[in-house]
PAVEXVO-730956 format. One record per residue: x, y, z of N, C-alpha, C in turn; residue in one letter. Coordinates in steps of 0.001 Angstrom, whole numbers, plus 500000, padded with zeros to 6 digits. Layout:
<sites>
XYZXYZXYZa...
</sites>
This chain:
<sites>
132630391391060906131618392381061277130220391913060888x130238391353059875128935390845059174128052389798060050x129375388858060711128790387959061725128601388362063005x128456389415063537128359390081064882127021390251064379x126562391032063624125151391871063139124264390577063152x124295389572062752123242387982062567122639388142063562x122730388323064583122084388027065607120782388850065980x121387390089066110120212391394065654119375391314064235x119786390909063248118818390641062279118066389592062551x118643388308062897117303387325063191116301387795064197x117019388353065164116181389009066343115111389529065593x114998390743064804114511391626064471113143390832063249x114047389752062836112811389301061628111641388078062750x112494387899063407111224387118065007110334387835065210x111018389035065569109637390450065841108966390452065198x109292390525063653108851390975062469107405389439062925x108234388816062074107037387750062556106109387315063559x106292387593064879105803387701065853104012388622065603x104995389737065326103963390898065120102657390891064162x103009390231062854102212389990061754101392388616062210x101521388212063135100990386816063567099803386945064195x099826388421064278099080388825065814097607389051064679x097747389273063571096828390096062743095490389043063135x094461389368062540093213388715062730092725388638061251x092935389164060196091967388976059009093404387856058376x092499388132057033093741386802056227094187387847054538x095057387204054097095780387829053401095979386729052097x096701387288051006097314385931050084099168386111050178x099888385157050019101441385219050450101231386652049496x101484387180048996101777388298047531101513389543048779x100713389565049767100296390557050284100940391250051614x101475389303051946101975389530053525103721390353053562x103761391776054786104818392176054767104566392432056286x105397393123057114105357393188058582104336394496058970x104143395332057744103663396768057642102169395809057327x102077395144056717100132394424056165100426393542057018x099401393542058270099446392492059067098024391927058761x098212390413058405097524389497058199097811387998058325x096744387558058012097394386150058184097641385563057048x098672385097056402098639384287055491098807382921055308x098409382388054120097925381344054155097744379981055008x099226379831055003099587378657055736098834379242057525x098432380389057930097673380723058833096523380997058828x095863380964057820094380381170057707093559380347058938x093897379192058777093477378518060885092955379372061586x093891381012061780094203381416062588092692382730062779x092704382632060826091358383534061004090061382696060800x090185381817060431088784380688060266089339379012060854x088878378605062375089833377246062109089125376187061047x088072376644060595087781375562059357088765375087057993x089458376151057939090693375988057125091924375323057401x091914374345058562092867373675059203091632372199059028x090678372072058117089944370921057966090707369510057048x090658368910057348091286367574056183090726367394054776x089671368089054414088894368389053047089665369478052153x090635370084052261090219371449051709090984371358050636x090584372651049579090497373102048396091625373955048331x092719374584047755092867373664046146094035372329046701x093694371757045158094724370221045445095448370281044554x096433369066044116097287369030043069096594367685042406x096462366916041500095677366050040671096827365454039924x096879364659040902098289363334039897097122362430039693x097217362754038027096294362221037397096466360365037311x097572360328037036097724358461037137096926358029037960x097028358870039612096229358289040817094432358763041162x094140359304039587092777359572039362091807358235039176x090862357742039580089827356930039291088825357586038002x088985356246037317087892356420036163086436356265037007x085716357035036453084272356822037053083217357130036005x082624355921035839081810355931034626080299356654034398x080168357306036030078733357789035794079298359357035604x080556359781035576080654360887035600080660361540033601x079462361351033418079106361671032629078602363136032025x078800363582030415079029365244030417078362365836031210x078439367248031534077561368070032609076807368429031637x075480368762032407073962369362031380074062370900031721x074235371399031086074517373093031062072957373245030553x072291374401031079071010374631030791071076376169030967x070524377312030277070638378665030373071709379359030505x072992378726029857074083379097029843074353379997028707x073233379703027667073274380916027042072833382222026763x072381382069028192071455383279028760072056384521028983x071692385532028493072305386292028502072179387422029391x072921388217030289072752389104031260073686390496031452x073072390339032103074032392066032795074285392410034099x075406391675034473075844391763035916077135392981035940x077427392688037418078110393587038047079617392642038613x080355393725038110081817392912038363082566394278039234x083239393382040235083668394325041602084826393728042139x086043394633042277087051394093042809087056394139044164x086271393116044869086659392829046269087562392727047463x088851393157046601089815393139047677090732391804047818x090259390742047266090835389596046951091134389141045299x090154389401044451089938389019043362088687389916042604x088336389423041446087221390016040545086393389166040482x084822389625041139083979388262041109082521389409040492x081867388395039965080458388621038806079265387739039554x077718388986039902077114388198040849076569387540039527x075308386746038843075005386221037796073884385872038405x072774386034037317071156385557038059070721383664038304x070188383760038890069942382390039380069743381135038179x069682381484036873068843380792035426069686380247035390x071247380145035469072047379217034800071895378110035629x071995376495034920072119375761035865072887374120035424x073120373834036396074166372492036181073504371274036344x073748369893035503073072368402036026073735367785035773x073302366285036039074077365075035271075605365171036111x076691364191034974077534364761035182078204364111036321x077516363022037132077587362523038512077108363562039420x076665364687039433076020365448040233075344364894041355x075443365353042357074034364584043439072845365664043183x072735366530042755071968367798042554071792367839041175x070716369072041133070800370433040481071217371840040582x072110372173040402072868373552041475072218374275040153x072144375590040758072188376863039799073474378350040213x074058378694038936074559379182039235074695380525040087x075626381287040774075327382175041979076506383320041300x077455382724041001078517384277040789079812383683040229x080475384402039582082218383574038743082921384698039721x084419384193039814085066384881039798086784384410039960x087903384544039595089157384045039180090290384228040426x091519383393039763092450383622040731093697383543039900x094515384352039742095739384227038748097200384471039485x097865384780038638099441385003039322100073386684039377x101126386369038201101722387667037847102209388115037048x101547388991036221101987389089034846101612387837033967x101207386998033991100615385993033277101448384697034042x102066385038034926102811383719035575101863382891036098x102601382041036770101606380958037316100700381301038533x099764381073038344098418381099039563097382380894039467x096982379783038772095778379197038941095777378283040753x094764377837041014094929377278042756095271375410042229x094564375144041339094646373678041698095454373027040412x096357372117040500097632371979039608097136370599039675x097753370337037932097891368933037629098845368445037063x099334367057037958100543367015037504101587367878038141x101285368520039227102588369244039513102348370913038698x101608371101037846101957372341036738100531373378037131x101095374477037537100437375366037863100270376431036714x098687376466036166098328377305035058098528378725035682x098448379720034219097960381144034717097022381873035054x096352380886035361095029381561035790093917380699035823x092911380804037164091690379813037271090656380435037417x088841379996036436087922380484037198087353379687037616x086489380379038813085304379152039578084411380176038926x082811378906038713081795379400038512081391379054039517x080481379550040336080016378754041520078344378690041842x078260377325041968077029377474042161076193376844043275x075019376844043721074400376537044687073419375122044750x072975374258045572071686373508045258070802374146045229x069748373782043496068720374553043635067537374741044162x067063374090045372066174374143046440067054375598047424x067990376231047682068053376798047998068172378377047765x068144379340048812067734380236048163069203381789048171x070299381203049172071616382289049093072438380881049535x073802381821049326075121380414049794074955380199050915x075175381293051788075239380729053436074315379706053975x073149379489053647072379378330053567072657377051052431x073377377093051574073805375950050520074977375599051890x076228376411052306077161375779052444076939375017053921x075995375463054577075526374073055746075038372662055229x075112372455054039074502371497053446076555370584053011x076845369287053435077974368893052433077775368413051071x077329368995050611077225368556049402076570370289048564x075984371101049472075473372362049122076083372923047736x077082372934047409077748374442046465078592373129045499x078773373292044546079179373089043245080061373974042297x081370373840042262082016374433041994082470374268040115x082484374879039175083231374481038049084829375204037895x085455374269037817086843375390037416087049374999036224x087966376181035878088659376294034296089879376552034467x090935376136033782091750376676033872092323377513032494x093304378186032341093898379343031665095091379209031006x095608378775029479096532378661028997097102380437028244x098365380573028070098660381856027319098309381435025821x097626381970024783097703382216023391098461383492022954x099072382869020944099271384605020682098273385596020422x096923384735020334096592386033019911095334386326020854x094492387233021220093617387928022066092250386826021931x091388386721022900090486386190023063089552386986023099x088473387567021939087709388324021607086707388506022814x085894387151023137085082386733024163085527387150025689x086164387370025824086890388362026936086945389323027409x086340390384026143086927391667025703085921392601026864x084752391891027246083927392777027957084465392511029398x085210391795029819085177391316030961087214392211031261x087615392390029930089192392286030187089120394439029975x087572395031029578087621396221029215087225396942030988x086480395854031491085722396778033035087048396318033594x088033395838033752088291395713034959089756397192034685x090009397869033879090543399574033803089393400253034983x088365399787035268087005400910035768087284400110037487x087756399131037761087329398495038770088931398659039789x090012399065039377091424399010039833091451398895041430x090802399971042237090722399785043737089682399365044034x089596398401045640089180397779046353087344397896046313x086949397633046294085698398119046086084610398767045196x085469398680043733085441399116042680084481398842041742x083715399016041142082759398060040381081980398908039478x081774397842038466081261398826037152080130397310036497x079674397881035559078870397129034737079074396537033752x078685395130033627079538394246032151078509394574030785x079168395011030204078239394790028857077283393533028729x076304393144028246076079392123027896076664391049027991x076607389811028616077444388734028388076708387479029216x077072386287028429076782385116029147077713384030029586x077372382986030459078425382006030818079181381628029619x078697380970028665079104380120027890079689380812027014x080264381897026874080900382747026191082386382557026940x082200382349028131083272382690029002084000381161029205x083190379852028519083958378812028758084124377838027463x085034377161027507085268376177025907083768375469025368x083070375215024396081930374617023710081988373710024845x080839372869024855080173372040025458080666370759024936x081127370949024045081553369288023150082746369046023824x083979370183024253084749370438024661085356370055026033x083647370086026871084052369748028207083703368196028813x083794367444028054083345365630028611084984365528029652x085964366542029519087162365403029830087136366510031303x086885366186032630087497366526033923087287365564034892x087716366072036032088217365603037334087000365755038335x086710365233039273085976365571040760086128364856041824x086020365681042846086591365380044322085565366451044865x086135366120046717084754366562047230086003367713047987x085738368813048033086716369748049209086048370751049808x086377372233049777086114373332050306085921374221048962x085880375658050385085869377214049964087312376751049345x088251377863048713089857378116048829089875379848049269x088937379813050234089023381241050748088494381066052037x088759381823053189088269381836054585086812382135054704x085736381544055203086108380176055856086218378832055500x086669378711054149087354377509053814086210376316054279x084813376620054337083326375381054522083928373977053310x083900372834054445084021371501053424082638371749052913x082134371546052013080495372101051276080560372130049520x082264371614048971082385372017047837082230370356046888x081031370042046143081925369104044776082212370145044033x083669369619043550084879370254042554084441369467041481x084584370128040112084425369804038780085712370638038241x086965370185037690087710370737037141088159370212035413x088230371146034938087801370471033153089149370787032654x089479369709031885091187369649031420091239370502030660x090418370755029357090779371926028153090335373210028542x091818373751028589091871375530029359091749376587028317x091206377304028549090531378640027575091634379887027892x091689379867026432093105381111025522092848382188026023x093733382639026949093918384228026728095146384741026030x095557385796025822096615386459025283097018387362026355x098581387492026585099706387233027404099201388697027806x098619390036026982098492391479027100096637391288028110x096009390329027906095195389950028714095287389402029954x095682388253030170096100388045031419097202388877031994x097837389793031875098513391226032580097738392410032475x096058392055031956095442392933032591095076392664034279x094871391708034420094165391259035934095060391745036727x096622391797036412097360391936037590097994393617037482x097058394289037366097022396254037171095947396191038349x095303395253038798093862395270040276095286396104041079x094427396317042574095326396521043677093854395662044725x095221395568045867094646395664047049094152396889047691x093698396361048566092946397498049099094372398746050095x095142398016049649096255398656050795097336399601049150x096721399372047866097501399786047236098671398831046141x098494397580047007099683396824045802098928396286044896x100151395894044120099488395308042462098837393498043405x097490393485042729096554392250043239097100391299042032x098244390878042832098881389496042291099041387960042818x099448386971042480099400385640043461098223385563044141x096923385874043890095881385847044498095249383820044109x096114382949044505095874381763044730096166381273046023x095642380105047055095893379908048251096339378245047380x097652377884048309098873376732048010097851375603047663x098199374629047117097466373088047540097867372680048823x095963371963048997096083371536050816096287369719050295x096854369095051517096858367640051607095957366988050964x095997365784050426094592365110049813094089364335051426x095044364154051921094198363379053072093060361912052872x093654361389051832092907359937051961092044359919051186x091255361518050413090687361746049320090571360914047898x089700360376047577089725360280045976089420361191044999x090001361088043984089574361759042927089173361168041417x088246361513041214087679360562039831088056361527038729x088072360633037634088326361255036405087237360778035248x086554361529034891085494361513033257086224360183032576x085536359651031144085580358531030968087063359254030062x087110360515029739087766361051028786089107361910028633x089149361496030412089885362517030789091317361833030684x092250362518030520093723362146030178094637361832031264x095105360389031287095813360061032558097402360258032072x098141361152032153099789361307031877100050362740032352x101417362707032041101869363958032302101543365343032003x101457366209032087100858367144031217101220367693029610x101042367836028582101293368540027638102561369735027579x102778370626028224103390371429028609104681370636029228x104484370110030100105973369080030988106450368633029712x105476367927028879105767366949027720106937367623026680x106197368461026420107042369291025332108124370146026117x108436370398026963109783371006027700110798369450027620x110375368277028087111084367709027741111747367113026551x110667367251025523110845367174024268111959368254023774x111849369431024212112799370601023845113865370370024282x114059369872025610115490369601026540116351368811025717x115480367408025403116220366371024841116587366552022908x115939368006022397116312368482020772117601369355021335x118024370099022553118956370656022605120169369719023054x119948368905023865120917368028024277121655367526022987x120498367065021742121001366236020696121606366966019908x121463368257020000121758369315019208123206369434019185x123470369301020707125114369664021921125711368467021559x125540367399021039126237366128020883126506366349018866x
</sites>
């Protein structure tokens, strides 16, 4: 009986798919069901074809096959300890912070001076994995971009006609036990911000609160890609910095209490790694070519239980 019915169920999940194909906006996988018609990821093409480009953002970083590059020297952080009062708003995708034009980036191999324009993150579930761009294969819990602009210009949409326009920093996100104090303003608004459109005011706060010391950051990666959101503009140098900033496990399962705008918990809000496509990627003079830390010690654990079993 079970095998009579196959036929009508595949039928029915064709439809299913058929139907959701038809959608026109874009979605993250976490979102797509036959009832939320959108496009997801692997269709984003479908709502921007710039996202079907050979550049795009996020990647995976097998670091062995990283190039040392010697001008990529520390970044010059300038007004990062500036302090402000922005506005943080759940957009419907994620939580992003606009930030005044003072902060700004150099050096570093830069072709520019960018200044910064707005942060905002991409995580998983419950503290699972979802940061966008993996190294080594190992997907953190969570990523932010700071993003910023060349500073001859005066909004993004004019940076990102430029290839080289927008400047991206990412961070990535390890679990700690214990709470990350420096957080606390950013991990208290987002109870105020839960639905789509939501937005409240940050206490006081500056960049450099929000990322590891400066001594901290000599060791990352860069490559040239995209948006990792529709329309996915090639327009991005990537700066991604190996030492990831502590949250605590009751923190990062705050982010994922957001909703969509349709009501679900705003989870998996990362888009997959795209192809490198012939891409290089350089690595700081400092940056660590092996496996990751984390892989390291799982295998380390595997092989204390194995010895354990013998």
């Amino acid at each position: 009986m079970q095998m009579q019915h196959l036929p009508s169920v595949v039928a029915l999940l064709a439809s299913c798919w058929t139907f959701c194909d038809a959608a026109g906006d874009w979605c993250y996988q976490s979102q797509f069901t036959c009832e939320r018609q959108c496009n997801a990821p692997e269709k984003w093409n479908h709502a921007n074809g710039a996202c079907a480009g050979k550049s795009q953002s996020p990647i995976n970083i097998v670091t062995r096959k990283t190039l040392k590059d010697e001008r990529l020297t520390p970044v010059e952080f300038a007004n990062y300890q500036q302090i402000f009062r922005g506005t943080i708003k759940n957009n419907g995708h994620s939580v992003q912070v606009g930030v005044p034009h003072l902060s700004t980036i150099s050096g570093g191999g830069l072709p520019s001076t960018y200044k910064a324009v707005q942060f905002h993150l991409h995580w998983g579930n419950n503290g699972g994995p979802g940061s966008e761009h993996t190294i080594d294969g190992e997907q953190y819990p969570m990523e932010l971009h700071i993003v910023h602009m060349k500073h001859r210009y005066n909004d993004l949409v004019t940076a990102l006609a430029d290839p080289e326009g927008v400047a991206v920093l990412g961070f990535f996100y390890e679990m700690s036990n214990s709470a990350n104090r420096k957080y606390d303003p950013i991990i208290s608004a987002l109870r105020s911000i839960k639905t789509t459109n939501a937005n409240t005011s940050l206490p006081p706060t500056s960049l450099a609160q929000l990322i590891p010391p400066e001594h901290n950051l000599t060791s990352f990666y860069r490559y040239k890609g995209s948006l990792t959101t529709p329309g996915c503009t090639e327009a991005v140098v990537w700066t991604l910095f190996e030492n990831p900033i502590p949250l605590s496990f009751e923190q990062l399962r705050a982010f994922s209490e957001l909703k969509f705008h349709d009501g679900k918990a705003m989870v998996g809000t990362f888009r997959p790694v795209q192809p490198l496509n012939g891409r290089r990627v350089f690595r700081s003079g400092s940056a660590v070519v092996s496996v990751s830390s984390r892989l390291l010690m799982a295998g380390l654990a595997m092989a204390l239980g194995l010895s354990r079993l013998n």
